[in-house]
Predicted model as a PDB file, atoms N, CA, C, CB and O in Angstrom, pLDDT in the B-factor column:
MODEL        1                                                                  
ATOM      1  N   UNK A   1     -20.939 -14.740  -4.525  1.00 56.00           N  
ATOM      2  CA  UNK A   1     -19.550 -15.146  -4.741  1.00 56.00           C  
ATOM      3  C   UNK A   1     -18.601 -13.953  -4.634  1.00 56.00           C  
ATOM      4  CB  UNK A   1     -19.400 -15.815  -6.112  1.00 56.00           C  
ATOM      5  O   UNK A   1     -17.531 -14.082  -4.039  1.00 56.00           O  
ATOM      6  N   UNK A   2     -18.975 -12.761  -5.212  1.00 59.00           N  
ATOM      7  CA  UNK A   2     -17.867 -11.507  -5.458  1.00 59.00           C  
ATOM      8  C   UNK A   2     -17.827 -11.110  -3.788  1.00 59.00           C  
ATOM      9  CB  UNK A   2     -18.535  -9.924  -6.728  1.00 59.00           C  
ATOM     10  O   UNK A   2     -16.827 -10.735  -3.175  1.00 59.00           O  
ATOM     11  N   UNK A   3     -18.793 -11.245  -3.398  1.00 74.00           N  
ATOM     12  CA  UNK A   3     -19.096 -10.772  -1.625  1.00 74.00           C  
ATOM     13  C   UNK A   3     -17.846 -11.496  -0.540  1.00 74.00           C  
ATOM     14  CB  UNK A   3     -20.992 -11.595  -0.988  1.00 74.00           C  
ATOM     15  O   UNK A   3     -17.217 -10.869   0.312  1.00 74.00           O  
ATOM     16  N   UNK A   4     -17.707 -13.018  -0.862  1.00 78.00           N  
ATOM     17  CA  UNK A   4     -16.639 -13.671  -0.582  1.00 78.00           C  
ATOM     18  C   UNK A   4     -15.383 -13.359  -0.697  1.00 78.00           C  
ATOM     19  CB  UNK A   4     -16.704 -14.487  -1.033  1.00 78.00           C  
ATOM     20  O   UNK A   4     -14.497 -13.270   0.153  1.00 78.00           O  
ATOM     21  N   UNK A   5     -15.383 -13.133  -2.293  1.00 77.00           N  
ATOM     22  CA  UNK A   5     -14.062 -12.493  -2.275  1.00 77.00           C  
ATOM     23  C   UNK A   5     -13.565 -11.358  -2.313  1.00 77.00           C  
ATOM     24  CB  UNK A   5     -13.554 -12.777  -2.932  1.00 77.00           C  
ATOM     25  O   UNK A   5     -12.442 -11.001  -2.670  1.00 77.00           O  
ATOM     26  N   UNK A   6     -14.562 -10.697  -1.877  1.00 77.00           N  
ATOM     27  CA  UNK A   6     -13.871  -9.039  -1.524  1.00 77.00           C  
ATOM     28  C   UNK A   6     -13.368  -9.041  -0.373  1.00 77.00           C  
ATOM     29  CB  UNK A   6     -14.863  -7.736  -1.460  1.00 77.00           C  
ATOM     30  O   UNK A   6     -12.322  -8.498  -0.015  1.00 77.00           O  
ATOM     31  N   UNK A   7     -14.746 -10.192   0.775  1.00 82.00           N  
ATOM     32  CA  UNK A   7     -14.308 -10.131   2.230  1.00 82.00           C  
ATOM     33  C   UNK A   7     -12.765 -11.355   2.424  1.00 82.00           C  
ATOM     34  CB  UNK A   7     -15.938 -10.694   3.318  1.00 82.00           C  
ATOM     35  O   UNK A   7     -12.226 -11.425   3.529  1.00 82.00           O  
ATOM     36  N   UNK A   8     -12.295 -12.111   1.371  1.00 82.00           N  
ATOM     37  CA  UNK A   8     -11.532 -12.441   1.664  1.00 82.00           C  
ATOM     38  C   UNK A   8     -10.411 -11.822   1.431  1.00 82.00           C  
ATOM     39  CB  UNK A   8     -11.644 -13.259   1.466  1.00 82.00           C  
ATOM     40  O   UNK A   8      -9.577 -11.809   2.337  1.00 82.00           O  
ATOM     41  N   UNK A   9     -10.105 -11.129   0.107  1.00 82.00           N  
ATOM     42  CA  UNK A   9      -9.668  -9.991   0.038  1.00 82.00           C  
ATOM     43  C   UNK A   9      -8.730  -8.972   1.103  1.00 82.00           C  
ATOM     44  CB  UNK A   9     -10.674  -9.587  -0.214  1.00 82.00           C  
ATOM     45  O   UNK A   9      -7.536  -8.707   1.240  1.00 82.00           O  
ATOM     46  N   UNK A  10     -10.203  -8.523   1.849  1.00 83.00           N  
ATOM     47  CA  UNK A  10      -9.767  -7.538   2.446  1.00 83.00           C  
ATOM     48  C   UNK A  10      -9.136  -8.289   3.684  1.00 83.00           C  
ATOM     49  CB  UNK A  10     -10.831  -6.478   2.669  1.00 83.00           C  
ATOM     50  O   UNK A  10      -8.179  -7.891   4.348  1.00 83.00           O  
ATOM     51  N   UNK A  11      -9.884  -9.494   3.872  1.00 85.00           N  
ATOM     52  CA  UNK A  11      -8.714  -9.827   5.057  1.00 85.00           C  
ATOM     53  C   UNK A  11      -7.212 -10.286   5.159  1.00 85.00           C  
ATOM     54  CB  UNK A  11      -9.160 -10.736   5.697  1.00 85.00           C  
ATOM     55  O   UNK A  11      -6.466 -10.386   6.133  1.00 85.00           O  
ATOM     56  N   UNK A  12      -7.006 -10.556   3.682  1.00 83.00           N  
ATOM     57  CA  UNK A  12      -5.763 -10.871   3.178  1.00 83.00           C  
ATOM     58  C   UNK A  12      -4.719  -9.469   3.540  1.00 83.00           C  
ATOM     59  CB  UNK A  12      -5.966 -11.239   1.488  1.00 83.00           C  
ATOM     60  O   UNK A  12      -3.697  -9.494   4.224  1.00 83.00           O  
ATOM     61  N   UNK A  13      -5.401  -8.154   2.778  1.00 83.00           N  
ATOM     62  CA  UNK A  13      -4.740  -7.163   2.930  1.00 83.00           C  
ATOM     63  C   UNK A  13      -4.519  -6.599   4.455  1.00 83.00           C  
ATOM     64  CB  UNK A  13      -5.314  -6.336   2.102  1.00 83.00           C  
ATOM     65  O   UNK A  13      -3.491  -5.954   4.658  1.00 83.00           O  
ATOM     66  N   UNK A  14      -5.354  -6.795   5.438  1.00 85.00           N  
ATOM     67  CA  UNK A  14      -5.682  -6.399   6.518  1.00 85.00           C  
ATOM     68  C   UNK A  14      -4.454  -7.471   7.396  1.00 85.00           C  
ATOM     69  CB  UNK A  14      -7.409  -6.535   6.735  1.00 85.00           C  
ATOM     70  O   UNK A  14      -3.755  -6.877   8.217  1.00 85.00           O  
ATOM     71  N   UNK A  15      -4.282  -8.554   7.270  1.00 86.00           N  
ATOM     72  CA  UNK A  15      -3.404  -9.449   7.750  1.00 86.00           C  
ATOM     73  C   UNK A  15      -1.650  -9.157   6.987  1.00 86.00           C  
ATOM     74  CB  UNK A  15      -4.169 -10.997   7.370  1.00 86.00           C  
ATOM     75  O   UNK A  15      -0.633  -9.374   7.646  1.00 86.00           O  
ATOM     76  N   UNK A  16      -1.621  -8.699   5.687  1.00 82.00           N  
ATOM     77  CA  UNK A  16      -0.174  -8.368   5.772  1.00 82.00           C  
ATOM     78  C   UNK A  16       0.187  -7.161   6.312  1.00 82.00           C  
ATOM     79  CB  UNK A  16       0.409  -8.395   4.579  1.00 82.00           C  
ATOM     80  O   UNK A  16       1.304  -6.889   6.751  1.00 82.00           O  
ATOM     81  N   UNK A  17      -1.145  -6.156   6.264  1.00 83.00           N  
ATOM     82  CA  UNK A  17      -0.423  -4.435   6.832  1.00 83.00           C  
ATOM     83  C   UNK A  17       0.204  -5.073   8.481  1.00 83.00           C  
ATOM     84  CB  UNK A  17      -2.217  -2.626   7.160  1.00 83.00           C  
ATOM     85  O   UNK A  17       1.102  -4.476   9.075  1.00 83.00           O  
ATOM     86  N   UNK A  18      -0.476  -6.405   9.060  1.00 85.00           N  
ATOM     87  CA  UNK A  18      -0.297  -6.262  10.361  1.00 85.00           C  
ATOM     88  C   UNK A  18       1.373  -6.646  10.664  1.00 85.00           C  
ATOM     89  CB  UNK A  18      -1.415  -7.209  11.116  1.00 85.00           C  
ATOM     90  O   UNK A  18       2.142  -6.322  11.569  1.00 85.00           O  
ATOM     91  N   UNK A  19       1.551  -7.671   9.187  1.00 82.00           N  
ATOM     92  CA  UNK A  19       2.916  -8.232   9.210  1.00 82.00           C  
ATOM     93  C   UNK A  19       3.853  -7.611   8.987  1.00 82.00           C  
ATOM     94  CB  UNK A  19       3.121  -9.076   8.545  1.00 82.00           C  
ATOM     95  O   UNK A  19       4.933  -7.896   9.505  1.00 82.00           O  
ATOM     96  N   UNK A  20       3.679  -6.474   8.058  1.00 79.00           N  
ATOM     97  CA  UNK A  20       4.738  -5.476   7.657  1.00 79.00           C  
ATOM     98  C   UNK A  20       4.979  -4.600   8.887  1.00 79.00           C  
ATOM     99  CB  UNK A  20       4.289  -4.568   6.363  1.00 79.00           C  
ATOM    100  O   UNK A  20       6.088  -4.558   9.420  1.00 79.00           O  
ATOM    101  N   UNK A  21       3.600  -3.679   9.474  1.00 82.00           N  
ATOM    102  CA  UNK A  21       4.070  -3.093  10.491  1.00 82.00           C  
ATOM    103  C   UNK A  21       4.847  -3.538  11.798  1.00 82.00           C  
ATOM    104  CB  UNK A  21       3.205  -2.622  10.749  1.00 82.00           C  
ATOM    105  O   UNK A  21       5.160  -2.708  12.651  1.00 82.00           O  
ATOM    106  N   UNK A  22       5.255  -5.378  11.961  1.00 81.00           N  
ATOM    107  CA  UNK A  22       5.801  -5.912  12.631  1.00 81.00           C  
ATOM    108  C   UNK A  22       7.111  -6.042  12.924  1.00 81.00           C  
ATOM    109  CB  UNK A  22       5.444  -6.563  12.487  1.00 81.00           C  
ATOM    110  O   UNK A  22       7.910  -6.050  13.860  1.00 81.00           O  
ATOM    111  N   UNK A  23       6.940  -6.214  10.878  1.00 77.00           N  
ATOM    112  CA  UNK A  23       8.705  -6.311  10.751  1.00 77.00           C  
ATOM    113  C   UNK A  23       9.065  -4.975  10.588  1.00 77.00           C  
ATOM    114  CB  UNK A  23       9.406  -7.229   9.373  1.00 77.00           C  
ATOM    115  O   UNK A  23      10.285  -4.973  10.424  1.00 77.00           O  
ATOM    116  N   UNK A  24       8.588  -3.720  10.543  1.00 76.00           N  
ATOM    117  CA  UNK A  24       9.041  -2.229  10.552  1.00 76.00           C  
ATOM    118  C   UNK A  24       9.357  -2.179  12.075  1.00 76.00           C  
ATOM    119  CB  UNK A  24       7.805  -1.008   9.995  1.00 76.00           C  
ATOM    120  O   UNK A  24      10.395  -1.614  12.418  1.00 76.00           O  
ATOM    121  N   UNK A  25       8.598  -2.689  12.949  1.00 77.00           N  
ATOM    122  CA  UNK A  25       8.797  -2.289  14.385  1.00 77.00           C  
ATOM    123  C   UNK A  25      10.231  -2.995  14.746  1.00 77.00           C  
ATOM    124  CB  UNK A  25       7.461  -2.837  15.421  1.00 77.00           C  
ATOM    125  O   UNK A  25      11.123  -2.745  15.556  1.00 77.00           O  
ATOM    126  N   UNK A  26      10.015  -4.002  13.747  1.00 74.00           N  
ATOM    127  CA  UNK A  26      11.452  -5.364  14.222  1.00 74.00           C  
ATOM    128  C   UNK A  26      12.971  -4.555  14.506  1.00 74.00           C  
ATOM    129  CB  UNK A  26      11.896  -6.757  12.455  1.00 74.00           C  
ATOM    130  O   UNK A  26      13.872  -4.782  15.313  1.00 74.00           O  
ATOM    131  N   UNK A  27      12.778  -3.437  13.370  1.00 72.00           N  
ATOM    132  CA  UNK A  27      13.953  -2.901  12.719  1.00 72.00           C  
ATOM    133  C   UNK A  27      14.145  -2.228  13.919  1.00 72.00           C  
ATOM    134  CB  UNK A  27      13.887  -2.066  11.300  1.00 72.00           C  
ATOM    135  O   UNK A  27      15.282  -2.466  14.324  1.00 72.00           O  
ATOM    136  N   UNK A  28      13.404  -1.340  14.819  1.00 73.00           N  
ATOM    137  CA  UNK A  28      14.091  -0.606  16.035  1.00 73.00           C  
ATOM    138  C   UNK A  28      15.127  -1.659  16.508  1.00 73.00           C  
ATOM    139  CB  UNK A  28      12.973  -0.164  17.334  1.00 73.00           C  
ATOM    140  O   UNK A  28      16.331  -1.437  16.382  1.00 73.00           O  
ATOM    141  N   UNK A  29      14.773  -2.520  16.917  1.00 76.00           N  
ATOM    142  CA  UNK A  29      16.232  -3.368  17.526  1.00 76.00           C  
ATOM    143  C   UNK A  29      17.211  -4.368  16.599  1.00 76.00           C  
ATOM    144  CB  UNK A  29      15.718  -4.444  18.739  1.00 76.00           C  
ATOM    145  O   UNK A  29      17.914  -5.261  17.074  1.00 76.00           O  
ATOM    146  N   UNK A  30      17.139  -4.130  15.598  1.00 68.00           N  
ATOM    147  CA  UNK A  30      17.812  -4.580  14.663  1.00 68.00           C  
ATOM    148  C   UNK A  30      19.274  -3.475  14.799  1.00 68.00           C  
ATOM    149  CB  UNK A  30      16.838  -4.583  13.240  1.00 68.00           C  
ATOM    150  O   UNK A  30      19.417  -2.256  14.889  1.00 68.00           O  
ATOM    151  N   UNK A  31      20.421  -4.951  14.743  1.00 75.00           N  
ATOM    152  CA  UNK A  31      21.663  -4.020  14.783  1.00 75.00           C  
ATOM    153  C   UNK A  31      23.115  -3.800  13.795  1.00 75.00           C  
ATOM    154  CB  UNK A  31      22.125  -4.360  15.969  1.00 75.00           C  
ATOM    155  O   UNK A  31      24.146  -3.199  14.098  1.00 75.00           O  
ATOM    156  N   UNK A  32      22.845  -4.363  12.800  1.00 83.00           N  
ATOM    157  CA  UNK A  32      23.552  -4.510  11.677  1.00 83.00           C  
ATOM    158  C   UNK A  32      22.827  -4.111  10.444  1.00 83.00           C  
ATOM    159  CB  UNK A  32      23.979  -5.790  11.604  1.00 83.00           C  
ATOM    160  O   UNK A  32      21.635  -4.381  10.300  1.00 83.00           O  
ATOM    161  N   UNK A  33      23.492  -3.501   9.588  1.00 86.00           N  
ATOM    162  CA  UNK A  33      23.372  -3.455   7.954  1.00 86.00           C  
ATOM    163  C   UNK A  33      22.423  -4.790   7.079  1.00 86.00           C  
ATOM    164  CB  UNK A  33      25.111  -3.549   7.381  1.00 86.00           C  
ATOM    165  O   UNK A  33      21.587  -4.806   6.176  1.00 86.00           O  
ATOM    166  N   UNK A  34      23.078  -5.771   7.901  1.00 85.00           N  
ATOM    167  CA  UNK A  34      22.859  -7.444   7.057  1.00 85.00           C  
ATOM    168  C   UNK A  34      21.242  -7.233   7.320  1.00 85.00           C  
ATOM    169  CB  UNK A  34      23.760  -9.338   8.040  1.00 85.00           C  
ATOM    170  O   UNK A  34      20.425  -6.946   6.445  1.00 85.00           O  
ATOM    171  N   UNK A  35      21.023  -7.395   8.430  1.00 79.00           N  
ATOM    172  CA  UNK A  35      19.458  -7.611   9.424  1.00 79.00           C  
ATOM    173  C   UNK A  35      18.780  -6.467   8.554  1.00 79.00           C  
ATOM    174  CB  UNK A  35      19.488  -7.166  11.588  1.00 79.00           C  
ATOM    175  O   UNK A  35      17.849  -6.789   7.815  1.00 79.00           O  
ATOM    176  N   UNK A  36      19.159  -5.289   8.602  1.00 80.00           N  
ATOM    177  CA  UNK A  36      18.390  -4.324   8.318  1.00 80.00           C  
ATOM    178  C   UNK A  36      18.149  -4.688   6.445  1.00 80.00           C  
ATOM    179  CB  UNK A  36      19.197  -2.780   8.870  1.00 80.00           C  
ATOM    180  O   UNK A  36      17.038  -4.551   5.932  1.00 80.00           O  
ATOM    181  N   UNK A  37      19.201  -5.082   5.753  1.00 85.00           N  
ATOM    182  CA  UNK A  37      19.375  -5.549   4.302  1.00 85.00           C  
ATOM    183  C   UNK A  37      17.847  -6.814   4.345  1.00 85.00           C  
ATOM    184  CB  UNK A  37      21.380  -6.417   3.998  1.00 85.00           C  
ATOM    185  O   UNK A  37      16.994  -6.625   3.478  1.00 85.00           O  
ATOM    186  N   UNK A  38      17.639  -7.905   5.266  1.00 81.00           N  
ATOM    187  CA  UNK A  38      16.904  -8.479   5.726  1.00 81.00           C  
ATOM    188  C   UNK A  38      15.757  -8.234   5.762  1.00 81.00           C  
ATOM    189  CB  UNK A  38      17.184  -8.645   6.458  1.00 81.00           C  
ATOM    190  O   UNK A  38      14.998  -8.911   5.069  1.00 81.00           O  
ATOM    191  N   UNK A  39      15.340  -7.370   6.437  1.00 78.00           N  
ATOM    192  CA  UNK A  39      14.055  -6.926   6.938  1.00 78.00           C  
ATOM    193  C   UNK A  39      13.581  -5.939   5.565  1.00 78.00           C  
ATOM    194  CB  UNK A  39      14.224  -6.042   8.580  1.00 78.00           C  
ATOM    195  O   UNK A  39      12.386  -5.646   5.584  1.00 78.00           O  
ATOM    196  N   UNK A  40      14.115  -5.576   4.775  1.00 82.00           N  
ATOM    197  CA  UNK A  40      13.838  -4.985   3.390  1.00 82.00           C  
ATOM    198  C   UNK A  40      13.750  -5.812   2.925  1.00 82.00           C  
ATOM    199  CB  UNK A  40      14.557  -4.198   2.691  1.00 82.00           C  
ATOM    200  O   UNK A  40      12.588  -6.198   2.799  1.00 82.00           O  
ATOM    201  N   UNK A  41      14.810  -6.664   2.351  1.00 86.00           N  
ATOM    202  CA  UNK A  41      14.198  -7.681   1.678  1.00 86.00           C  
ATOM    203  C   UNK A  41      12.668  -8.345   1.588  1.00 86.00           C  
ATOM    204  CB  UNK A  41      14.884  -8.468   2.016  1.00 86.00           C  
ATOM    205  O   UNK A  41      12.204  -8.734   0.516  1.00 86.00           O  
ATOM    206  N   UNK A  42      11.745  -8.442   3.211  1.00 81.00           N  
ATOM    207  CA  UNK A  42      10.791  -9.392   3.356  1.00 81.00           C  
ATOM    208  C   UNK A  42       9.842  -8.067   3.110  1.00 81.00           C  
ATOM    209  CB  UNK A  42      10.738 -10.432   4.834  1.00 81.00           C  
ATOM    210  O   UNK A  42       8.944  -8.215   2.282  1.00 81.00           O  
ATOM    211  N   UNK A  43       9.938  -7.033   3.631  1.00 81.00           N  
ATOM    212  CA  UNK A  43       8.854  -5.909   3.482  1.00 81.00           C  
ATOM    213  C   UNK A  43       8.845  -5.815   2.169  1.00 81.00           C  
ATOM    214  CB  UNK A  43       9.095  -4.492   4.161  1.00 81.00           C  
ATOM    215  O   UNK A  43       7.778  -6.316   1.813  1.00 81.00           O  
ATOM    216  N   UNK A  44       9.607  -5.349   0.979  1.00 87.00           N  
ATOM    217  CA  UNK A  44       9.163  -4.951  -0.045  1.00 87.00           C  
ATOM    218  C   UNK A  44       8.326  -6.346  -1.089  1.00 87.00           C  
ATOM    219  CB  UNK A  44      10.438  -4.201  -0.616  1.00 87.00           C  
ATOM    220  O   UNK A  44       7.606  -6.079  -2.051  1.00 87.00           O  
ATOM    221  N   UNK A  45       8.564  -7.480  -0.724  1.00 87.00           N  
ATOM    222  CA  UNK A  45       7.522  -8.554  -1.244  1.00 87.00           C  
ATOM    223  C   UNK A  45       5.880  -8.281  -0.749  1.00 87.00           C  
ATOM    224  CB  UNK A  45       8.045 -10.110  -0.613  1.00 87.00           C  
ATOM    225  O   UNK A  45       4.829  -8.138  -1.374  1.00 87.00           O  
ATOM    226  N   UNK A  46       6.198  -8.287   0.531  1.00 82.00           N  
ATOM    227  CA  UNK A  46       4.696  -7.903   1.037  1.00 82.00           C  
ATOM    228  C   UNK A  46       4.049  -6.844   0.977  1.00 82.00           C  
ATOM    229  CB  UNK A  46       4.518  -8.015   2.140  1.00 82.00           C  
ATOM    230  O   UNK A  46       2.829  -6.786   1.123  1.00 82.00           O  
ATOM    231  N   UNK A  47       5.027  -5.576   0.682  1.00 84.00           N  
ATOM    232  CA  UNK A  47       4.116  -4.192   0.198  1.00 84.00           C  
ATOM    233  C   UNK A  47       3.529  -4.266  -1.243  1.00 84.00           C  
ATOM    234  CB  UNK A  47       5.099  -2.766   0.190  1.00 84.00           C  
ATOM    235  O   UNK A  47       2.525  -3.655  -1.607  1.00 84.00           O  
ATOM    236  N   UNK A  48       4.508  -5.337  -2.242  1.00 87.00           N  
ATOM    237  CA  UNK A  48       3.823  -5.368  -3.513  1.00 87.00           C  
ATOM    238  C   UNK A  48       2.236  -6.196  -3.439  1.00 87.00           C  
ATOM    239  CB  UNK A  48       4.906  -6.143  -4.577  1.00 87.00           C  
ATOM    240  O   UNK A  48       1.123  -6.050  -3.943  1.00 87.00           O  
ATOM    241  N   UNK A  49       2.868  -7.065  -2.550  1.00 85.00           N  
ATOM    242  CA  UNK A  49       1.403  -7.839  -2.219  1.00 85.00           C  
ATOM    243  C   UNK A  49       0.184  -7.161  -2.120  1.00 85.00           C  
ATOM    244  CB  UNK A  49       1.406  -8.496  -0.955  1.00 85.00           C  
ATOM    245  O   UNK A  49      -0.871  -7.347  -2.726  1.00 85.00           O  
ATOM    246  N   UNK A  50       0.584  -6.096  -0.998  1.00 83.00           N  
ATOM    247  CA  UNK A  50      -0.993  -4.950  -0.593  1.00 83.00           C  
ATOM    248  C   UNK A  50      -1.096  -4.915  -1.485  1.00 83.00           C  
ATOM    249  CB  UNK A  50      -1.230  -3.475   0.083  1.00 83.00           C  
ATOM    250  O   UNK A  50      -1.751  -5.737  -2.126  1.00 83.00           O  
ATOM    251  N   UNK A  51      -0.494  -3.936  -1.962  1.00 86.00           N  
ATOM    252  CA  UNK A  51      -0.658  -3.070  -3.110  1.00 86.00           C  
ATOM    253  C   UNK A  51      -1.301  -3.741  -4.576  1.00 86.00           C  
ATOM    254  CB  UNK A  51       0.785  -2.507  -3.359  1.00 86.00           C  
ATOM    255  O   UNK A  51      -1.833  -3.134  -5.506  1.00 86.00           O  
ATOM    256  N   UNK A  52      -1.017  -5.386  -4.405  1.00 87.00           N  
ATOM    257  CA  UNK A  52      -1.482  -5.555  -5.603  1.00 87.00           C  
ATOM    258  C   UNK A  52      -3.351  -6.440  -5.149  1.00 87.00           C  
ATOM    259  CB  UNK A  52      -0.073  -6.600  -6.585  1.00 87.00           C  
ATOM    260  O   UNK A  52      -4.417  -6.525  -5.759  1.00 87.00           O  
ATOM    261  N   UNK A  53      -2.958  -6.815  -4.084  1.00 85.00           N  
ATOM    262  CA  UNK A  53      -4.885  -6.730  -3.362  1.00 85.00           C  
ATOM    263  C   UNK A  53      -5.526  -5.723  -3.112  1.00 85.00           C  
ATOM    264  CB  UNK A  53      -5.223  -7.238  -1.990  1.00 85.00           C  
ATOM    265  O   UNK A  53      -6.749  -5.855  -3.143  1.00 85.00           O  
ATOM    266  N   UNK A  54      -5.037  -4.544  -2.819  1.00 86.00           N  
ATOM    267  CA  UNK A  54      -6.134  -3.406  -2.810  1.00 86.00           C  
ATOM    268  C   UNK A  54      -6.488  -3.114  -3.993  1.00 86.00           C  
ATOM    269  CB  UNK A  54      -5.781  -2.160  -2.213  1.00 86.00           C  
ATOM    270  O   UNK A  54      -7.633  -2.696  -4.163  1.00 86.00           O  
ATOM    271  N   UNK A  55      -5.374  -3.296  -5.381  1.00 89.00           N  
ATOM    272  CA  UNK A  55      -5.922  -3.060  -6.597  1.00 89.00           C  
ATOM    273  C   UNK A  55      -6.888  -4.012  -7.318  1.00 89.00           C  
ATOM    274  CB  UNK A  55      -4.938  -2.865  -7.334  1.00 89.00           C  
ATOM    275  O   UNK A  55      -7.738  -3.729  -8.162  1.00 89.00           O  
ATOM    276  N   UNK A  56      -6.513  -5.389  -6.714  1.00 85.00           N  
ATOM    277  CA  UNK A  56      -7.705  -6.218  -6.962  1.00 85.00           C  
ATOM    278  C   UNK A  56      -9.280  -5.719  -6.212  1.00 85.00           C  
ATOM    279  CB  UNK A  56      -7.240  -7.707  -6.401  1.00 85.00           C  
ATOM    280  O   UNK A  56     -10.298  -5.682  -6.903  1.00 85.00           O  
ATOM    281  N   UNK A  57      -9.286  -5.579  -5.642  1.00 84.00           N  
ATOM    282  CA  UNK A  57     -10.178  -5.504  -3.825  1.00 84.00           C  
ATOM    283  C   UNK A  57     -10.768  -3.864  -5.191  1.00 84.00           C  
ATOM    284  CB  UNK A  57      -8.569  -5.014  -1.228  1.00 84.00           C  
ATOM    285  O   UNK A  57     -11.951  -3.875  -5.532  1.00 84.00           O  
ATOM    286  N   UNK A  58     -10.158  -3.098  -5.567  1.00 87.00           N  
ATOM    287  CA  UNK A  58     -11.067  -1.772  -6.309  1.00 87.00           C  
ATOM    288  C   UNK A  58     -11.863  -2.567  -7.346  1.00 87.00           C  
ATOM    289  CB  UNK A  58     -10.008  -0.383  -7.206  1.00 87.00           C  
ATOM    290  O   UNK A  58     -13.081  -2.474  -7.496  1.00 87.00           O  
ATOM    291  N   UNK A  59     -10.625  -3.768  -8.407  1.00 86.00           N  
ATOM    292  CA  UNK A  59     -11.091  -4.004  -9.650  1.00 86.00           C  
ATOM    293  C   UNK A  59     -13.105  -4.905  -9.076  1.00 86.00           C  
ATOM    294  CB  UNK A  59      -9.536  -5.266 -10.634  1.00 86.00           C  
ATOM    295  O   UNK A  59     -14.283  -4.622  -9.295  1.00 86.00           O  
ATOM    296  N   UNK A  60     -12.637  -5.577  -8.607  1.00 83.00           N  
ATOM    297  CA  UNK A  60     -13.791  -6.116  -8.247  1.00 83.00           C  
ATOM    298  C   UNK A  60     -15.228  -5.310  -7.614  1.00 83.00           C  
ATOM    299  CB  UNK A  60     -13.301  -6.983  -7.392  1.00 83.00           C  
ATOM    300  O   UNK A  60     -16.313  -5.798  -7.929  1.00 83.00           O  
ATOM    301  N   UNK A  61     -15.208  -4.333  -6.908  1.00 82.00           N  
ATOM    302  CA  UNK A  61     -16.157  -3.309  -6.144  1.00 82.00           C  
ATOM    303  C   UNK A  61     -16.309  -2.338  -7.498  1.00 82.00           C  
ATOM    304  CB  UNK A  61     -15.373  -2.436  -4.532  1.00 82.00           C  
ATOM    305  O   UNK A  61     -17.195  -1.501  -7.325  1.00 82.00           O  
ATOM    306  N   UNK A  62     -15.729  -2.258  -8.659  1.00 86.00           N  
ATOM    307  CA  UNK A  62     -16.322  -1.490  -9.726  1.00 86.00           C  
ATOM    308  C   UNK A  62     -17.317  -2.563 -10.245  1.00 86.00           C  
ATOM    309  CB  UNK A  62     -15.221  -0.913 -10.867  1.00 86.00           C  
ATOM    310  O   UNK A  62     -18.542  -2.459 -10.299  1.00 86.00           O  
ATOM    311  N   UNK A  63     -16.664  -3.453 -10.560  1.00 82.00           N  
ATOM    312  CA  UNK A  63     -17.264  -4.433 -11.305  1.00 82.00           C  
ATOM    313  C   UNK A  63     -18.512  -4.802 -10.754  1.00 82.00           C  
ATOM    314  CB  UNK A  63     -16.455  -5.525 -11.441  1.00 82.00           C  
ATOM    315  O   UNK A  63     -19.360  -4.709 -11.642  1.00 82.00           O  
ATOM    316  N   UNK A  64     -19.007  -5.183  -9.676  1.00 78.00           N  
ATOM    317  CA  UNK A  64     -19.935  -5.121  -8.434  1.00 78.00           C  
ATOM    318  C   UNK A  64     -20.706  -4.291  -8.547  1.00 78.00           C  
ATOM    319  CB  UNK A  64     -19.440  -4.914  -7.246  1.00 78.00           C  
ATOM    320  O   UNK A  64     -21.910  -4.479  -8.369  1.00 78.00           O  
ATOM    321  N   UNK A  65     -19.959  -2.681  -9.015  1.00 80.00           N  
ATOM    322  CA  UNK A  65     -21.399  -1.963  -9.183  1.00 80.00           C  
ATOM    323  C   UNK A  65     -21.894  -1.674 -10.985  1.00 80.00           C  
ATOM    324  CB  UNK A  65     -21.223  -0.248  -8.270  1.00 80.00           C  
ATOM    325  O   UNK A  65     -22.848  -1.074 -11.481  1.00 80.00           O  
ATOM    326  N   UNK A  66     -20.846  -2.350 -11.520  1.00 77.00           N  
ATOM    327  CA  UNK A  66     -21.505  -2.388 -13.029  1.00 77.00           C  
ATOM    328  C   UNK A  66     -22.945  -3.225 -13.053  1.00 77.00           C  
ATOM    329  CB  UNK A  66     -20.365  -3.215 -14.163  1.00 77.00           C  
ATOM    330  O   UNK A  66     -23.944  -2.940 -13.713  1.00 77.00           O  
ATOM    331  N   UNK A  67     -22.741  -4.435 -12.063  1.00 69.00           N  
ATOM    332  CA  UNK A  67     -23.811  -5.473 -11.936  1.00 69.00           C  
ATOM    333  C   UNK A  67     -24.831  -5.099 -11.612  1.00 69.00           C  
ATOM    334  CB  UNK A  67     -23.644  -6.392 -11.187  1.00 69.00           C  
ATOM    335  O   UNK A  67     -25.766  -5.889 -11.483  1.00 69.00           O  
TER     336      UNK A  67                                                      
ENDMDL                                                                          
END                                                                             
């Protein structure tokens, strides 16, 4: 079961780095303040996201090797 969800896990995290680095690329042609106000807006939800699955994705691989 923990095997599942590490590998689902990691594909969770592996699928938003791809989304964030999308909307970072977006911003080169982005041409207003508003858009750019925009594109922050959606990145900083999804960086908390990583950030809070890679900390899951550790809690679990300790726990894994307590077992």
């Amino acid at each position: 079961m923990l095997g599942a969800k590490l590998t689902l896990a990691k594909g969770l995290a592996m699928g938003l780095k791809f989304k964030m680095g999308s909307k970072i690329l977006r911003t080169v042609i982005v041409r207003d303040w508003h858009e750019i106000g925009t594109v922050a807006g959606i990145i900083a939800p999804r960086a908390a996201l990583t950030f809070l699955i890679h900390w899951e994705i550790k809690e679990e691989e300790k726990e894994k090797e307590i077992r």
